[in-house]
C-alpha positions as CSV (number, residue, x, y, z in Angstrom):
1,X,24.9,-20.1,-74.3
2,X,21.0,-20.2,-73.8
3,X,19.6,-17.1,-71.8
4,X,16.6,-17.7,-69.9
5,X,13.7,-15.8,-69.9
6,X,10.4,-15.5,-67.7
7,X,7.5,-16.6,-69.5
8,X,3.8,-15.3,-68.5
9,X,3.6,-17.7,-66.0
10,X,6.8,-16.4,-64.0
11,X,5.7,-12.9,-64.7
12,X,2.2,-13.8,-63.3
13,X,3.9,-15.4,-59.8
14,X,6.6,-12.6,-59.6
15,X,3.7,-9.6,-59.9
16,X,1.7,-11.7,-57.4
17,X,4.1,-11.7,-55.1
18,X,5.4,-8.2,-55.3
19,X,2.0,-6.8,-55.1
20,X,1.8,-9.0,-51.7
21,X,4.9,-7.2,-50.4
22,X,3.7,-3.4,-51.2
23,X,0.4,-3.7,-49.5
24,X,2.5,-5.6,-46.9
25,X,4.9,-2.5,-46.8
26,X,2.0,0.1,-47.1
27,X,-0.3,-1.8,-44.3
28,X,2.6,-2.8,-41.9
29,X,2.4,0.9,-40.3
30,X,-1.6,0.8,-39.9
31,X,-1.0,-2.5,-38.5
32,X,1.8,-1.7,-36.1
33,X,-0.2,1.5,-35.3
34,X,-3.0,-0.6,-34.7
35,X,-0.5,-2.9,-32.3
36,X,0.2,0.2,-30.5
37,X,-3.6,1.2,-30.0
38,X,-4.2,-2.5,-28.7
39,X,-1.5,-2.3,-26.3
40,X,-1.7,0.8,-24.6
41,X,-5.7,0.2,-24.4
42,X,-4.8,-2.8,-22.7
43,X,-2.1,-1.2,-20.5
44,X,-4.6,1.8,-19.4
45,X,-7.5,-0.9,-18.9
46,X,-5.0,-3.0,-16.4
47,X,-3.9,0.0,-14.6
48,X,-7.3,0.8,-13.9
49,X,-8.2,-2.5,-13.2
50,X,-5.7,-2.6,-10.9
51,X,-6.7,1.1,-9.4
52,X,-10.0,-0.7,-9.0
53,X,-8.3,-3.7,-6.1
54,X,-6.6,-0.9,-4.7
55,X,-9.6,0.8,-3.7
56,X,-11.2,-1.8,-2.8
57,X,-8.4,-3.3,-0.6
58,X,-7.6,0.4,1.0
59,X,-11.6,0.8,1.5
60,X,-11.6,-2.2,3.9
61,X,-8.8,-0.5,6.1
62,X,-11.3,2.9,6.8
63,X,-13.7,1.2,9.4
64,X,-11.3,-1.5,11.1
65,X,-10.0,1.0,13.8
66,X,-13.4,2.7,14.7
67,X,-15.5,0.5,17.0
68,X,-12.7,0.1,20.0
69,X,-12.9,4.0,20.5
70,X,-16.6,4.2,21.4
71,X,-16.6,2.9,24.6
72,X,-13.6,5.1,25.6
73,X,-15.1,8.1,24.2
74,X,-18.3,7.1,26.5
75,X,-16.1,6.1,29.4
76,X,-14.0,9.5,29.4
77,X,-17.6,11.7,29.1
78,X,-18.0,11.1,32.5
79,X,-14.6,11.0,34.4
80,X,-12.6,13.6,32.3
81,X,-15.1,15.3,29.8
82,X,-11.8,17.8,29.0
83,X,-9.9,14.5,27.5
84,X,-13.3,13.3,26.0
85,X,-13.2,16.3,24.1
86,X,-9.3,16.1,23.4
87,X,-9.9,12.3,22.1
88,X,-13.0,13.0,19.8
89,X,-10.8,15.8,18.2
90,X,-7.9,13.0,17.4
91,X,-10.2,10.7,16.4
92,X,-12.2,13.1,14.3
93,X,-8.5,14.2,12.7
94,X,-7.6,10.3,11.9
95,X,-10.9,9.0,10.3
96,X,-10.7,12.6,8.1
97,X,-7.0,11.4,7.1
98,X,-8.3,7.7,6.3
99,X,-11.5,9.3,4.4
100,X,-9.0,11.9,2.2
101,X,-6.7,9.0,1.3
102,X,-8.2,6.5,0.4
103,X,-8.3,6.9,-3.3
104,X,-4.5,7.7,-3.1
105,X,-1.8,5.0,-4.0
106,X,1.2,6.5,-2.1
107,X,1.2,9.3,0.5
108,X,4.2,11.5,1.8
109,X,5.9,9.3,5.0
110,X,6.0,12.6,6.8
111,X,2.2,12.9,6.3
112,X,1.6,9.6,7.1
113,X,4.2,10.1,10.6
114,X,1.9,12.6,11.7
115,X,-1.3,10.8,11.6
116,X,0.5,8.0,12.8
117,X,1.0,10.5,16.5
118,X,-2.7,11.4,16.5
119,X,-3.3,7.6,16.5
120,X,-1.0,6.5,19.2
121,X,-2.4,9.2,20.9
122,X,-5.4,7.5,21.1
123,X,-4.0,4.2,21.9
124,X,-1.9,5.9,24.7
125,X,-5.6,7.0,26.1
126,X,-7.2,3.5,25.7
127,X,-4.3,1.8,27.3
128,X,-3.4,4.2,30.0
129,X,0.5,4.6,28.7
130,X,0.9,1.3,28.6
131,X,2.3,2.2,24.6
132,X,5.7,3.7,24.3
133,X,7.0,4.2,21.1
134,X,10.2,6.1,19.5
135,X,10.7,6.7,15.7
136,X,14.0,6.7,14.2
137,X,13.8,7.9,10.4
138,X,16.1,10.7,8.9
139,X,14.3,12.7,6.3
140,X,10.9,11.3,6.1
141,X,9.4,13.4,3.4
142,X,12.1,12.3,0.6
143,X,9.3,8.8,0.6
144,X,6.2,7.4,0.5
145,X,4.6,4.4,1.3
146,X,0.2,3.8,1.3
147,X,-1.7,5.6,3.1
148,X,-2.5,3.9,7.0
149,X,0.3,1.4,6.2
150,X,1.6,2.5,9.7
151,X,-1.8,2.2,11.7
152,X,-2.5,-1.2,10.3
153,X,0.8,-2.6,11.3
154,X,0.5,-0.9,15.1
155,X,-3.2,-2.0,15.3
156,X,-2.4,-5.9,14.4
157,X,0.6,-5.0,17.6
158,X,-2.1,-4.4,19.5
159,X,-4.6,-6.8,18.7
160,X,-2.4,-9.9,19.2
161,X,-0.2,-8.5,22.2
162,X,-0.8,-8.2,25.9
163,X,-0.7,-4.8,27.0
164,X,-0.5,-4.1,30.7
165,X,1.6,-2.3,33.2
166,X,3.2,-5.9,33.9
167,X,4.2,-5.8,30.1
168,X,3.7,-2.6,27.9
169,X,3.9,-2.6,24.3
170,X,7.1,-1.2,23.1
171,X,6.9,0.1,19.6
172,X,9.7,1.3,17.4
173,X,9.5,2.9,13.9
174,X,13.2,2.9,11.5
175,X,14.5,2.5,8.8
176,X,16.6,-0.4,7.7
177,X,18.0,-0.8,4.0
178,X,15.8,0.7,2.1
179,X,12.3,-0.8,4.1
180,X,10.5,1.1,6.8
181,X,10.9,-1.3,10.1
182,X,7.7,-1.2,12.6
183,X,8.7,-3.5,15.5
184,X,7.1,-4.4,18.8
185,X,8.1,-6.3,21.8
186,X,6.8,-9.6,21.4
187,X,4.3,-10.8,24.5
188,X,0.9,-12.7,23.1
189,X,-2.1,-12.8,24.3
190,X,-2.9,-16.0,25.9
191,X,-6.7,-15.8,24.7
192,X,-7.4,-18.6,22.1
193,X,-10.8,-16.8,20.9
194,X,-8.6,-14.0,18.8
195,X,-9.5,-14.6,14.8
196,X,-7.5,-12.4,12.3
197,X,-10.3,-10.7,10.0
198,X,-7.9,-11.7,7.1
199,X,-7.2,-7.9,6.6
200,X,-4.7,-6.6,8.4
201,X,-1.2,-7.9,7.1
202,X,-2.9,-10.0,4.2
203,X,-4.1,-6.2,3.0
204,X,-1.1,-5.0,3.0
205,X,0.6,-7.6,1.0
206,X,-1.8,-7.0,-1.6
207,X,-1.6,-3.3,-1.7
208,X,2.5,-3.5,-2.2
209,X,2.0,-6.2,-4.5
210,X,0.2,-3.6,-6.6
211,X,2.5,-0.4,-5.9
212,X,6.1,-2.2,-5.9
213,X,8.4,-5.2,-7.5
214,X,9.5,-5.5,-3.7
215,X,7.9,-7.3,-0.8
216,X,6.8,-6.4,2.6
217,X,9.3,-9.1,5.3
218,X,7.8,-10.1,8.3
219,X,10.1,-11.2,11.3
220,X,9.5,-12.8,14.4
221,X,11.6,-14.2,17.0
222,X,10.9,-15.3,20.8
223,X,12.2,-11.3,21.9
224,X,10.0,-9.5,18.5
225,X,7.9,-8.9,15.9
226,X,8.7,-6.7,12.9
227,X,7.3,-6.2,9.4
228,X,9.5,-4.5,6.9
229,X,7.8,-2.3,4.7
230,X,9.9,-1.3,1.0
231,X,10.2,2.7,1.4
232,X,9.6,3.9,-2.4
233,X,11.6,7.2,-3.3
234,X,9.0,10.7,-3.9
235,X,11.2,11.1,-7.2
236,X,10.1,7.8,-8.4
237,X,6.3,8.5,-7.3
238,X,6.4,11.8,-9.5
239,X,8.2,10.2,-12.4
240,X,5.7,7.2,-12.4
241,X,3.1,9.8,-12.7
242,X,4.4,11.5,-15.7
């Protein structure tokens, strides 16, 4: 029986090859640390990429609600300087809330509920209570949603509705599985000349689209309009900060 044996050559190919495997074996944890590096670098440059939309998306909301109180503030100066002063205080107090959150990605719904009152206070001034609205949410401060999510909703309510004491607006804030409901009576305006800015409900799309793997749903029928916003837990906010 003839035993085979490597000659040089075989040695040569075998060495060559084990050699390849050891500083395969000694470099595959500098390269997979190296893998690592890359990927969270490119994790923490998307996040702040996407930190970066998010401002610029929330900075566009800060002015949109401004230049409709300047005639009512002017109006009220003379006929009731006592509300004129009342109104420039709640308008003072929401601009100050818009200005302090508009670097923040989710605020506490009970915050946000109680700018939300200043600001239909307002619109209750400008419209002479021709608003009405009721909210209906049971333990607001387990959630958070972005900042002026509410205002934007009830301002594009307003823009696109008639609002007169033939047909007031009818607001109503609740929550439906899992999604914060803002719904109004539906009645628009017969004026052709209204143009959306394209920020309004297109914003806020955006903004979720950055925050959440669930979508804002929008309803309307002949009776209503409602946009469904996803609620996102305060125990999820703190653990996705972690």
């Amino acid at each position: 029986m003839q035993i085979w044996w490597p000659g040089i050559l075989e040695y040569n190919l075998f060495a060559i090859v084990f050699s390849f495997l050891i500083a395969g074996f000694v470099n595959s944890e500098v390269i997979f640390e190296d893998w690592k590096s890359s990927l969270i670098r490119n994790q923490f440059l998307e996040k702040e990429n996407i930190k970066a939309k998010l401002g610029a998306l929330q900075a566009q909301v800060s002015p949109h609600f401004l230049f409709n109180n300047f005639n009512v503030i002017s109006s009220l100066i003379e006929d009731d300087p006592k509300l004129a002063r009342l109104y420039l205080d709640r308008l003072s107090a929401v601009y100050r809330y818009i200005l302090s959150t508009k670097r923040e990605e989710l605020i506490d719904l009970s915050v946000e509920l109680e700018f939300i009152e200043k600001y239909i206070f307002l619109l209750k001034v400008r419209f002479n209570d021709k608003i009405n609205y009721k909210v209906e949410i049971d333990k607001p401060e387990t959630y958070t949603i972005p900042p002026a999510t509410l205002q934007l909703i009830i301002e594009n309510a307003v823009k696109h509705n008639e609002i007169s004491t033939r047909k007031p607006l009818f607001i109503k804030i609740f929550q439906s599985k899992g999604s914060l409901v803002i719904q109004n009576n539906l009645q628009p305006k017969n004026s052709t000349h209204i143009r959306s800015t394209g920020v309004g409900l297109t914003n806020l799309k955006e903004r979720y689209g950055y925050l959440s793997d669930k979508e804002i749903v929008i309803e309307k029928t002949k009776d209503y309009f409602s946009v469904a916003v996803p609620l996102i837990h305060t125990r999820y906010n703190e653990s996705s900060n972690l």
